[in-house]
N, CA, C and O of each residue as an XYZ file, in Angstrom:
336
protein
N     200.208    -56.878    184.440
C     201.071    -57.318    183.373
C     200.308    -57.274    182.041
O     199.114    -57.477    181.820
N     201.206    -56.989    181.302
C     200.312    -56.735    179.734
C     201.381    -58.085    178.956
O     202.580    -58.336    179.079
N     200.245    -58.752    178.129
C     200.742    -60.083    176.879
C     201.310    -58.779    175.564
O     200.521    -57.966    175.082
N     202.284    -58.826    175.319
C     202.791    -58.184    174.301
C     202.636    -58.945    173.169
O     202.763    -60.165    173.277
N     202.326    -58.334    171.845
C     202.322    -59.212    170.611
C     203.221    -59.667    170.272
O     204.259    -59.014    170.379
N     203.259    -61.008    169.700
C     204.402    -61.578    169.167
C     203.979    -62.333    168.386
O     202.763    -62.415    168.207
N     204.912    -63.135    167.666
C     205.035    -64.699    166.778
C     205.779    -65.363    166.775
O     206.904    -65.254    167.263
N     205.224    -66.374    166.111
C     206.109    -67.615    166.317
C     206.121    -68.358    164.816
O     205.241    -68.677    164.016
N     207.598    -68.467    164.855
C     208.180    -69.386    163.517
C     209.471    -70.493    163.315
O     210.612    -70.461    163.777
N     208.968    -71.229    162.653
C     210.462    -72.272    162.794
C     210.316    -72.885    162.024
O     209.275    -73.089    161.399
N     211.980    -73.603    161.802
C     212.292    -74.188    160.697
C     213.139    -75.437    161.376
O     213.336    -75.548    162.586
N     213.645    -76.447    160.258
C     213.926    -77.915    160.972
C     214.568    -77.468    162.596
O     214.055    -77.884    163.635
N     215.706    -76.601    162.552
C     216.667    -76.578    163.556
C     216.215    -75.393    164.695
O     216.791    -75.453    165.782
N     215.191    -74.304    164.484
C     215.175    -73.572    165.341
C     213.853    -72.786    165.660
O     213.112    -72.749    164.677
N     213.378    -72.174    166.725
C     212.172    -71.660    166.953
C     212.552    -70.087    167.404
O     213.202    -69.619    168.339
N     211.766    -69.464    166.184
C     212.241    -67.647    166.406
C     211.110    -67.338    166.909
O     210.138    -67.862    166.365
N     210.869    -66.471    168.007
C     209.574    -65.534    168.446
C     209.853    -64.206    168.045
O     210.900    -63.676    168.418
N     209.359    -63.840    167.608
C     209.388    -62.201    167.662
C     208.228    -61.882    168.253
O     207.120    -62.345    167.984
N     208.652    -60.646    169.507
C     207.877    -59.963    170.480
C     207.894    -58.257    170.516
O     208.675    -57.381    170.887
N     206.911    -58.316    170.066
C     207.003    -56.318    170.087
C     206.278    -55.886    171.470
O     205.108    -55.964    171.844
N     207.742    -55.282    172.213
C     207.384    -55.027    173.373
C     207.894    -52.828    173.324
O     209.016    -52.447    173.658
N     206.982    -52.019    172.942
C     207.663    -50.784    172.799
C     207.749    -50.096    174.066
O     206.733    -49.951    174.746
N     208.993    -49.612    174.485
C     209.461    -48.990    175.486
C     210.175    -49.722    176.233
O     209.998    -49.495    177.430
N     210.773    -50.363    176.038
C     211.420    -51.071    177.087
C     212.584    -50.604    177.022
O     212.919    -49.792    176.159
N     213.617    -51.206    178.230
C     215.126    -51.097    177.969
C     215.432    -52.612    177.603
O     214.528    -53.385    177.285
N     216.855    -53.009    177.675
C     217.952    -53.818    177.109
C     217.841    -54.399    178.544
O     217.473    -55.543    178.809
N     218.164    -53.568    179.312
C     218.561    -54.242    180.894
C     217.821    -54.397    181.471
O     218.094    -54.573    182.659
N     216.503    -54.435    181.083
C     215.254    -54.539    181.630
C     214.168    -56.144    181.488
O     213.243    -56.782    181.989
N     215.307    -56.078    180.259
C     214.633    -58.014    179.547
C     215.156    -59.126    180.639
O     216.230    -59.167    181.239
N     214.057    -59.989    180.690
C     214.905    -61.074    181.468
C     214.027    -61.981    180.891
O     212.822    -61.747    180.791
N     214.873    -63.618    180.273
C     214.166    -64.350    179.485
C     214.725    -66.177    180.531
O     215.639    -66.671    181.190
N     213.651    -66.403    180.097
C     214.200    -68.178    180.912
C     213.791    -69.102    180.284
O     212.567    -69.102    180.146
N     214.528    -70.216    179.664
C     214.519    -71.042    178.656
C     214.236    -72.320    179.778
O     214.787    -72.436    180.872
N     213.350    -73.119    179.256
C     212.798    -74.187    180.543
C     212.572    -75.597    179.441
O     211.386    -75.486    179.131
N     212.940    -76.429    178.957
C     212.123    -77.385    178.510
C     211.541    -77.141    177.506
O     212.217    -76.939    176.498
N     210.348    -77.087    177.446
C     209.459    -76.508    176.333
C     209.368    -75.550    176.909
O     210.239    -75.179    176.122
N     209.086    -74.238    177.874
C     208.721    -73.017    178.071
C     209.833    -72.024    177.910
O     210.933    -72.200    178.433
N     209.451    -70.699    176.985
C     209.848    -69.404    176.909
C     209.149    -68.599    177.715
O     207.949    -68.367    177.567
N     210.118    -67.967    178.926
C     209.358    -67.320    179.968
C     210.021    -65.750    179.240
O     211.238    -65.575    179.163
N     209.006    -64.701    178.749
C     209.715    -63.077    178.859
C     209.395    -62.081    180.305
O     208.334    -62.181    180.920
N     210.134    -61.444    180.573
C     209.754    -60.208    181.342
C     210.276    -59.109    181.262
O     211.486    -59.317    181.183
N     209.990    -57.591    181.224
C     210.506    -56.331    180.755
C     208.880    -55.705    181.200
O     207.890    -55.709    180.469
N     208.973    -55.201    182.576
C     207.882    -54.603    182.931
C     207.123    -53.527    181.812
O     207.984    -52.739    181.419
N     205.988    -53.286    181.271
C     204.947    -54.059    181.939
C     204.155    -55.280    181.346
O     202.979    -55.643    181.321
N     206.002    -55.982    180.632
C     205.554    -57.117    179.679
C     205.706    -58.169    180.558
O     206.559    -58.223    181.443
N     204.696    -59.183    180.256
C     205.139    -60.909    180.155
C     204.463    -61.822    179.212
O     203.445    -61.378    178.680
N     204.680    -62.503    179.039
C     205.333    -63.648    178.118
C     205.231    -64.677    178.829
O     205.861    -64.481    179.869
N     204.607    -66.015    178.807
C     205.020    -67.496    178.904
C     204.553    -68.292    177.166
O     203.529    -67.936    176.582
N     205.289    -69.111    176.718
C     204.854    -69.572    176.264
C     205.428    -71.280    176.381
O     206.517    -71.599    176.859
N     204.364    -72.266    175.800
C     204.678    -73.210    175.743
C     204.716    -74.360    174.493
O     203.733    -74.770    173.876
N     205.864    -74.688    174.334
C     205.855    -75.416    172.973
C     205.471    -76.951    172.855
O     205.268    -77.677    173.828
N     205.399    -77.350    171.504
C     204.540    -79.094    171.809
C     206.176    -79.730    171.782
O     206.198    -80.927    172.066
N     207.436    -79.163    171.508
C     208.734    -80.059    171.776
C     209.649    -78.869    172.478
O     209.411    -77.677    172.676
N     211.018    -79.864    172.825
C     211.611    -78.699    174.036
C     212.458    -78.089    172.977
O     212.597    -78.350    171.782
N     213.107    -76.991    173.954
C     214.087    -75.938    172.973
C     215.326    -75.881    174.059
O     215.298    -76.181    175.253
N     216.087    -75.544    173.501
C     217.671    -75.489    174.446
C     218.302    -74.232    174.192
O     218.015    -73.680    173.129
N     218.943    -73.791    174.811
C     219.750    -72.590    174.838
C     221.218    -73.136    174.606
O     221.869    -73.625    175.529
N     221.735    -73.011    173.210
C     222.695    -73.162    173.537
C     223.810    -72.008    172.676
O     223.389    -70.906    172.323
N     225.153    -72.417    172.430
C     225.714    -71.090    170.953
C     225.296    -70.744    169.939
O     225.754    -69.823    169.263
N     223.907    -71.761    169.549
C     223.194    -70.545    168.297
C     222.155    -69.973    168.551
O     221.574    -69.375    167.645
N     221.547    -70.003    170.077
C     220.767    -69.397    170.602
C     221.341    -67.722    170.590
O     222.457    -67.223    170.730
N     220.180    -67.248    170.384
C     220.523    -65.347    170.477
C     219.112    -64.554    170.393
O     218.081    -64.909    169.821
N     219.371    -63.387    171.125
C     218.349    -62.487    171.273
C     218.555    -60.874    170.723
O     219.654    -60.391    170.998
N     217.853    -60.231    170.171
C     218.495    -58.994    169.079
C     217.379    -58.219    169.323
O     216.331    -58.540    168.763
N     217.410    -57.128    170.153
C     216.479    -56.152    170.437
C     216.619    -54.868    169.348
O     217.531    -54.042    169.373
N     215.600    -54.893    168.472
C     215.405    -53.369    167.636
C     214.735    -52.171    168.097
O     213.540    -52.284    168.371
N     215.279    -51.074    168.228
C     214.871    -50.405    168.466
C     213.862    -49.342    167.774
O     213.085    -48.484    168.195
N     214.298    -49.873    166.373
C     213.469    -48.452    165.457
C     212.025    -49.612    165.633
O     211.053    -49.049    166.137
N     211.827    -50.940    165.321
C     210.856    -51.504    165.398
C     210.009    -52.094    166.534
O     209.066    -52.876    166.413
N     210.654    -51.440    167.954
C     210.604    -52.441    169.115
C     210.307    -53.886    169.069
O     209.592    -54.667    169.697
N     211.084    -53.935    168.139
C     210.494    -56.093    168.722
C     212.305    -56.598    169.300
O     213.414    -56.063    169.267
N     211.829    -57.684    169.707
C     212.632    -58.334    170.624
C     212.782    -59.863    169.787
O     211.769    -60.541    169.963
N     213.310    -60.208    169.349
C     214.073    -61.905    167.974
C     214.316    -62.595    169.048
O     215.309    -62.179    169.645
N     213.812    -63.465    169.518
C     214.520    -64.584    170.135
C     214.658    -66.044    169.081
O     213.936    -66.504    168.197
N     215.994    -66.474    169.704
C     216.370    -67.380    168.299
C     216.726    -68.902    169.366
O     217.740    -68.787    170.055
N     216.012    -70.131    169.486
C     216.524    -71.097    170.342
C     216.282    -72.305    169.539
O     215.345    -72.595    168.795
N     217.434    -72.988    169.891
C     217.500    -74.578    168.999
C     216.456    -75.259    169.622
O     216.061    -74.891    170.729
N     215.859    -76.409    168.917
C     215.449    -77.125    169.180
C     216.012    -78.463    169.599
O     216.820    -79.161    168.985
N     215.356    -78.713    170.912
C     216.701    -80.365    171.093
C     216.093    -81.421    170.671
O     215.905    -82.319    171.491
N     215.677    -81.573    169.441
C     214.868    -82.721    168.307
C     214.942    -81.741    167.272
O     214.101    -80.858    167.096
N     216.171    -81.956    166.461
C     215.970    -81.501    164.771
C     215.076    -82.119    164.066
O     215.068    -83.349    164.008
N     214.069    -81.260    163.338
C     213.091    -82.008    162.402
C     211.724    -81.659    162.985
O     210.763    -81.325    162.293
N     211.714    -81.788    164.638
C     210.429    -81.821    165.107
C     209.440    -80.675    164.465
O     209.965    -79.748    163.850
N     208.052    -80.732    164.601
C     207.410    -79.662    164.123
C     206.340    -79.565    165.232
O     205.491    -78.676    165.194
């Protein structure tokens, strides 16, 4: 398994990763929202990460795969607005 580059950013309400994973497919991503953990996979990527507060998946959660840039946006609320 290869750690693909990414980052991490957020603001009161939400935590964005961006992950540049190049070559992958769409149907190939599989992501699992846990508590505090962001799990990625898209062979021959993975991804765990773990945050100091939890995040939730809920309707303003979203994921937006680019292709001209290969990165992968993941967008998840935080369930404590404000936390940092």
């Amino acid at each position: 398994m290869i750690t693909p580059k990414f980052s991490v950013q957020q603001d009161d309400t939400t935590v964005t990763v961006v992950i540049n994973a190049p070559h992958v497919r769409a149907v190939t991503i599989e992501f699992d929202v846990n508590g505090d953990q962001l799990t990625f996979h898209a062979a021959p990527y993975y991804l765990r990460l773990t945050f100091p507060g939890r995040v939730i998946e809920d309707e303003n959660s979203k994921a937006r795969l680019d292709y001209t840039t290969n990165d992968i946006t993941v967008t998840l609320t935080k369930e404590t607005p404000g936390e940092v």
